[in-house]
VOGU-3710 file (C-alpha; in Angstrom, 3 decimals, decimal comma):
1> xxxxxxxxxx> 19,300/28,361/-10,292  16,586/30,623/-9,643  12,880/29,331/-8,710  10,566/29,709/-10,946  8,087/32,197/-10,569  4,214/31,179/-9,141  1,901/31,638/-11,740  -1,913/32,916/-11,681  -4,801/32,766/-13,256  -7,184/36,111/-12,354
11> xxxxxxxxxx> -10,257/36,249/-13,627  -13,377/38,756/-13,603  -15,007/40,047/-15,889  -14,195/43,621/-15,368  -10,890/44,060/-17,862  -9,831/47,153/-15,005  -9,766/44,908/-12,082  -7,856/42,582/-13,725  -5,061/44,872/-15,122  -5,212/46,430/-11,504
21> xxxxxxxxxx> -4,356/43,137/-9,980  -2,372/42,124/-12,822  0,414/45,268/-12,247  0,335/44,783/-8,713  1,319/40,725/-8,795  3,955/41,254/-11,600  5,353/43,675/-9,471  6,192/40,782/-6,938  7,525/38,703/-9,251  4,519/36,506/-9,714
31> xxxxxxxxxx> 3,225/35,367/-13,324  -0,125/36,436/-14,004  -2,394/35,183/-16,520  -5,583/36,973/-17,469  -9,246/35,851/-17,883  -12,362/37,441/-18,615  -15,306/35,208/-17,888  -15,678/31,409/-16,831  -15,211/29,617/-19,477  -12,392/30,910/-21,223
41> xxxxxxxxxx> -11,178/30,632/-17,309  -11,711/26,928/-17,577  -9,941/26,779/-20,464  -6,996/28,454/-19,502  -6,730/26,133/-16,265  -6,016/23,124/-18,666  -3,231/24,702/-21,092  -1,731/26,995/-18,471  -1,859/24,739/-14,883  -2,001/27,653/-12,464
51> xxxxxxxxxx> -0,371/27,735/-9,354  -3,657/29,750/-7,719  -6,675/31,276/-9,153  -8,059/34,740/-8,140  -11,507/34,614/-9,175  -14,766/37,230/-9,372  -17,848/35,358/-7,946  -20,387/37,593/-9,928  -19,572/37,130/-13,768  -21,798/37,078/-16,452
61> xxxxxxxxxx> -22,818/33,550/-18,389  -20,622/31,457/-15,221  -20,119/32,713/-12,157  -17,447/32,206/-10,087  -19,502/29,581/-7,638  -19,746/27,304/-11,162  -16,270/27,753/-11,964  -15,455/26,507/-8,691  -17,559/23,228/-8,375  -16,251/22,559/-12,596
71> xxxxxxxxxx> -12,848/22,856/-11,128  -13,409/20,498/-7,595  -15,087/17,908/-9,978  -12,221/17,051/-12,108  -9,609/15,710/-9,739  -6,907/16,611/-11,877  -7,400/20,542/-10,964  -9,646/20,323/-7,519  -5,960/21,079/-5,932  -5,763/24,843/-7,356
81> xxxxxxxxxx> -6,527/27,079/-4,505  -9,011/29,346/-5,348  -9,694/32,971/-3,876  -13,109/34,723/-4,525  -13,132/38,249/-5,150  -16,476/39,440/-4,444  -18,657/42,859/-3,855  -20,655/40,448/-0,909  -19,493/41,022/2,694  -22,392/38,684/3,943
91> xxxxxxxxxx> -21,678/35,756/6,067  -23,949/33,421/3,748  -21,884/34,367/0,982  -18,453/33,962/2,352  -20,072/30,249/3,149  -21,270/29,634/0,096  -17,798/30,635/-1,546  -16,337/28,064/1,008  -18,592/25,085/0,315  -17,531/24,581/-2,968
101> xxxxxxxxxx> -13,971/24,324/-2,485  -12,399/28,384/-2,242  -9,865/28,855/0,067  -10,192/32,106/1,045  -12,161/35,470/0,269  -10,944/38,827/-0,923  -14,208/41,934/-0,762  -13,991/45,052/-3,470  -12,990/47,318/-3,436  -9,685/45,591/-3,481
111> xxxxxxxxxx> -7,014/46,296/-0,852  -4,025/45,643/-2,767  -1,580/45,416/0,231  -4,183/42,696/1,428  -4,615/40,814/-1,741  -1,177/40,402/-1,844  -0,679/38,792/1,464  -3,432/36,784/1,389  -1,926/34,979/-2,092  1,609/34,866/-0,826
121> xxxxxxxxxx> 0,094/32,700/2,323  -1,661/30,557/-0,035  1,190/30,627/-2,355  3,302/29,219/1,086  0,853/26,894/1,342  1,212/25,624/-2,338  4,649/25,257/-1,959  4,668/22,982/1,476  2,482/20,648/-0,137  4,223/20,313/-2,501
131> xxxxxxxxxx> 7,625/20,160/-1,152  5,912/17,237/1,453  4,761/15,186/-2,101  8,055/15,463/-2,949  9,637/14,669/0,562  6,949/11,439/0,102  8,212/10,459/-3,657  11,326/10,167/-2,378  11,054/8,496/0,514  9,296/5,848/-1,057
141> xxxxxxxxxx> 12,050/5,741/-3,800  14,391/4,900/-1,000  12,022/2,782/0,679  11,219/0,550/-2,696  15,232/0,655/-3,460  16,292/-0,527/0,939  13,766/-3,225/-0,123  15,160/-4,399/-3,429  18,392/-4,288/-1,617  17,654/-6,171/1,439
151> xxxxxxxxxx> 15,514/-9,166/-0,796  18,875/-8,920/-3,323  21,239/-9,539/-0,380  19,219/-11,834/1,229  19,016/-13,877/-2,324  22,226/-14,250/-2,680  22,890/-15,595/0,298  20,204/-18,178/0,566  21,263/-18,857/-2,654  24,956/-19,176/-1,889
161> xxxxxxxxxx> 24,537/-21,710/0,803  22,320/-23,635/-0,861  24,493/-23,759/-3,919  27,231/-24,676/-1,106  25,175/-27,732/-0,210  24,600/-28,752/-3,649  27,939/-28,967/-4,840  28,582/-31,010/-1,388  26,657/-33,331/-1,971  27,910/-33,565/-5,875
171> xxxxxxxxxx> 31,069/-34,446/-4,473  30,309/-36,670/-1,811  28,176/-38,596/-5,304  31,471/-38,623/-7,168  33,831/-40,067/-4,015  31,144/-43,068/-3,128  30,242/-43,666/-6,992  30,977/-47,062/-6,153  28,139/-47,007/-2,854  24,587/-46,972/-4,492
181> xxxxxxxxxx> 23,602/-46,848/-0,900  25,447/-43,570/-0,226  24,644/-42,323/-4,349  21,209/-42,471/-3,888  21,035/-41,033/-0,142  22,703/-38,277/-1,163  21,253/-38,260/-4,437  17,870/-37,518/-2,155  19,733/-34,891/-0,388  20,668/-33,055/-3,055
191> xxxxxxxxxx> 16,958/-33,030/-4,603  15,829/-31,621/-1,464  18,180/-28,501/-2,263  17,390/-27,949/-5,371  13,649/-28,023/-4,384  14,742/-25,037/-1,737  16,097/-23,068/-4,822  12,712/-23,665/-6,747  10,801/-22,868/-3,754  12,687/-19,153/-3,415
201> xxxxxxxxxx> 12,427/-18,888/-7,586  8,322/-19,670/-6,653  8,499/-16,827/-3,949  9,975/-14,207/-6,118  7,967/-15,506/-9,302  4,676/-14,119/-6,899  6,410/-11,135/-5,639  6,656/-9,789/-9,155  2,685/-10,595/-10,104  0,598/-7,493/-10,686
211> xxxxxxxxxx> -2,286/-8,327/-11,837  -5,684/-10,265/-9,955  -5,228/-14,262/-10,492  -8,101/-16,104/-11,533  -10,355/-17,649/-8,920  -12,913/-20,627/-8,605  -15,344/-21,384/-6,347  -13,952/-23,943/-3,734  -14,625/-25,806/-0,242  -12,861/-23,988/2,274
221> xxxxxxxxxx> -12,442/-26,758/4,468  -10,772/-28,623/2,029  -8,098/-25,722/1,528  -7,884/-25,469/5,869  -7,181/-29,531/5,382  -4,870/-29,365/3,227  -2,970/-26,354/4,282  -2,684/-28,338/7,467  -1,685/-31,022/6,266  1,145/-29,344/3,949
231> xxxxxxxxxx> 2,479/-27,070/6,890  2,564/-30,306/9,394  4,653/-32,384/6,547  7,083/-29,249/5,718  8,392/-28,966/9,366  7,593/-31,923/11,265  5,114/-30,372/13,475  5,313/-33,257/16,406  1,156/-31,711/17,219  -1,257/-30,422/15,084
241> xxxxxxxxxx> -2,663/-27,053/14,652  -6,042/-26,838/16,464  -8,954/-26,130/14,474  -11,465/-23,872/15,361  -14,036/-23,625/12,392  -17,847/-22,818/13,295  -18,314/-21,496/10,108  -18,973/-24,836/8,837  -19,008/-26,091/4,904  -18,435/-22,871/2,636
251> xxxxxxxxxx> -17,746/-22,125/-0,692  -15,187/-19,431/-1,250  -13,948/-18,053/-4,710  -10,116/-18,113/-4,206  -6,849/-19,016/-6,014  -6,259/-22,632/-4,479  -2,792/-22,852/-4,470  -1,642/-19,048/-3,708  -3,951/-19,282/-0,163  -2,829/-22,778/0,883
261> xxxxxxxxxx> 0,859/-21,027/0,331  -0,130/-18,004/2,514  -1,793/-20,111/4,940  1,089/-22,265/5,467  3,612/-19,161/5,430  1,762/-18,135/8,137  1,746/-21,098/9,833  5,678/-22,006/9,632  5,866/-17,844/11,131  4,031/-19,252/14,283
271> xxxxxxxxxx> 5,514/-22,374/14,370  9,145/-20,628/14,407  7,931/-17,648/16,683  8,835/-20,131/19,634  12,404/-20,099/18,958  15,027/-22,982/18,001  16,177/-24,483/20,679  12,510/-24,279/21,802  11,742/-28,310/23,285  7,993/-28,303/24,819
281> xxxxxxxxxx> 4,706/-28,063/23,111  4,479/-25,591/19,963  0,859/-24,928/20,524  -0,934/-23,114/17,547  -4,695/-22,329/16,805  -6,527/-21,694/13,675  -9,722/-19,840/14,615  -12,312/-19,210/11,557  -14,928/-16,654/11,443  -17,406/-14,699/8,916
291> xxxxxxxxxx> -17,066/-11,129/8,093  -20,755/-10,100/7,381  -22,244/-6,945/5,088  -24,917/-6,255/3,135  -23,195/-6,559/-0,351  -21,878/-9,913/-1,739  -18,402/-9,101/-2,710  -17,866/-7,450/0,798  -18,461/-10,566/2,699  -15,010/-11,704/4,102
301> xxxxxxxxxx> -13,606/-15,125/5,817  -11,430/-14,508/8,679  -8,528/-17,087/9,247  -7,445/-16,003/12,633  -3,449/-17,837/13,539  -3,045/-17,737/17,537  0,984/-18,962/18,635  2,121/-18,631/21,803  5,356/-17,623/21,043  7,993/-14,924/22,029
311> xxxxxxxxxx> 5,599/-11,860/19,866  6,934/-9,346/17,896  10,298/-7,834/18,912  10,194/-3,931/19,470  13,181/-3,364/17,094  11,578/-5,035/13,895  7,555/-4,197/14,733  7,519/-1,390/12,162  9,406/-3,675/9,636  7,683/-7,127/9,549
321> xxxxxxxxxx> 6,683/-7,260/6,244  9,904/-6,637/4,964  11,928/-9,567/3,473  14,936/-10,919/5,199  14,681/-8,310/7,930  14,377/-10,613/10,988  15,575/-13,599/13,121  14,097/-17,078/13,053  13,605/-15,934/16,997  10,326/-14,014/15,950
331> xxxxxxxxxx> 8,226/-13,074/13,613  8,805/-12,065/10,111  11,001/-14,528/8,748  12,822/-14,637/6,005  10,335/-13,551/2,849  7,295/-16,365/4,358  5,300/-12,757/5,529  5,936/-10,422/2,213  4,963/-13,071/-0,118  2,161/-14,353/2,090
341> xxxxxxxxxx> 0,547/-10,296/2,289  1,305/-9,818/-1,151  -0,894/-12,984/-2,093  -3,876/-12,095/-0,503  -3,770/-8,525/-1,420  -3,599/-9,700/-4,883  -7,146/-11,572/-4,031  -8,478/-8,653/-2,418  -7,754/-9,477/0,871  -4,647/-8,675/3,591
351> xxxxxxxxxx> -2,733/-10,149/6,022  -2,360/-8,086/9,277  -0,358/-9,103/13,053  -1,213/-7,874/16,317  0,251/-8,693/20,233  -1,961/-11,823/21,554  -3,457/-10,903/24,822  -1,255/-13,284/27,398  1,718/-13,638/25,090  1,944/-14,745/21,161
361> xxxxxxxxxx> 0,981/-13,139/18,235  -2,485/-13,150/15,965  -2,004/-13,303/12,435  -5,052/-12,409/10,805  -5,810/-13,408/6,839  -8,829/-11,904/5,826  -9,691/-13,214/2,005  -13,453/-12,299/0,355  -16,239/-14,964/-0,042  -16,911/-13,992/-3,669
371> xxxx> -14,594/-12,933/-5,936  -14,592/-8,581/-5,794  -15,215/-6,561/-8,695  -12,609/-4,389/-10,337
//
């Protein structure tokens, strides 16, 4: 299959220079389309989509310098090189060519042998960038469908064991139906697992969710308390998390429940990060802070989680955020991190990790005061 041919657009008002130019390109193989003045230029830029644009600087009614800042203003053609063709040789005028947006300059009279070089290097050019946009689509295809993959395998088998320990303890109900003791222990049991399933239905549920959730205005301390409170319940925490809030009473315009989540995500991540077979003290802080600026809806909170853990492993720092791409020995587990970024992103915040000075990690959630507008 043969490439198709680059395509441009020469304009100027002289008809001669542009038949000139117009031989010489087709001669290479190139596509040319004629123009005879700036607007029809303009016009031709919409229906024909150019590859590059040879362009006269001194035209009648628009000149070339308009055509130029018409083209960088509408972001759907700003991309087009553009090469003046001009009678000026001055150094002001090559600059003022270059401030709004050409690429390159071309004096009359025209050196054909020039004029063609200089378009099949911007030509080259074209064609790079947009062999890299290409390179980047599909990269991020495979990214997106690695990620679907790993969260699909890692599904199923959460799912699998789970539905393992459900139908246990369905048949340890049926052999001690006669044991209300035993029916409703295990009856308790087997709540507990079904609660799991929920709980990784809830996670995907808010993986899925596009657009901004609704906010009201709350007490932050009360959603620190209660965060707290929920994380120290969910995995027996034997100390609690120490509290560093200066800040003091603040109102913040959140969604309640989907920051106490990411909170406590966070949380269980540097609770974890100290291993399993980990005995002593588990010693996490929560450090609170104000991000100030001038405008409102720039003003963020800064919920700062210190562990003292074993950090981020080398092998998975590029991949934290990804679901089901680590051990329970570090960060990153299981999809506690996606969800937890993908939450606060979707109230205009983020959720970013760094190496603690001394050992550990720093999560850092950063969420806005007042709700930001779209």
């Amino acid at each position: 299959m043969s490439p198709t041919p680059a395509r441009i657009l020469v304009v100027d008002d002289q008809p001669v220079n542009v038949q000139l130019l117009k031989r010489s390109l087709e001669r290479e193989g190139i596509v040319v389309i004629p123009a005879h003045g700036g607007q029809e230029a303009l016009d031709l830029v919409e229906r024909e989509r150019p590859d590059l644009i040879l362009l006269d600087v001194m035209m009648p009614e628009m000149d070339g310098i308009e055509v130029c800042q018409r083209l960088q203003q509408d972001g759907r053609h700003k991309n087009i090189p553009v090469i003046f063709i001009t009678a000026r040789s001055s150094k002001e005028g090559r600059l003022a060519g270059l401030g709004v947006g050409a690429v390159d300059y071309i004096t009359k009279p025209i050196d054909l042998d020039e004029t063609l070089a200089r378009v099949q290097t911007q030509l080259r050019v074209v064609q790079v960038n947009r062999d890299m946009l290409d390179l980047q689509r599909r990269l991020e295809e495979a990214r997106r469908a690695a990620s679907i993959g790993a969260i699909t395998q890692g599904i199923a088998h959460n799912l699998n064991n789970l539905l393992g320990v459900v139908l246990g303890y369905l048949d340890l109900i049926k052999a001690n139906a006669h044991r209300p003791d035993s029916v409703r222990a295990n009856a308790e049991n087997l709540e507990t697992a079904v609660q799991r399933i929920v709980g990784i239905i809830r996670q995907l549920t808010s993986l899925v969710v596009k657009s901004r959730l609704p906010t009201t205005p709350c007490a932050l301390d009360e959603v620190l308390h209660n965060a707290l409170r929920r994380f120290a319940a969910e995995h027996s925490a034997t100390e609690p998390v120490e509290l560093d809030n200066p800040v003091g009473p603040l109102a913040v315009h959140t969604h309640v429940e989907m920051l106490e989540d990411a909170l406590c995500k966070v949380l269980a991540n540097a609770y974890e990060s100290y291993g399993e077979n980990h005995t002593g003290p588990r010693p996490i802080t929560l450090r609170v802070s104000l991000r100030d600026d001038p405008l409102p809806e720039a003003r963020m909170i800064l919920l700062r989680v210190e562990d003292r853990g074993r950090g981020i492993d080398p092998p998975i720092r590029d991949h934290m955020f990804e679901p089901f791409i680590s051990s329970k020995n570090t960060v990153g587990v299981g999809m506690g991190l996606t969800v937890a970024r993908h939450s606060l992103r979707n109230m205009g915040g983020e959720l970013t990790l760094e190496d603690r000075p001394g050992g550990g990690v720093i999560a850092t959630l950063t969420h806005p005061i007042e709700r930001r507008r779209r």
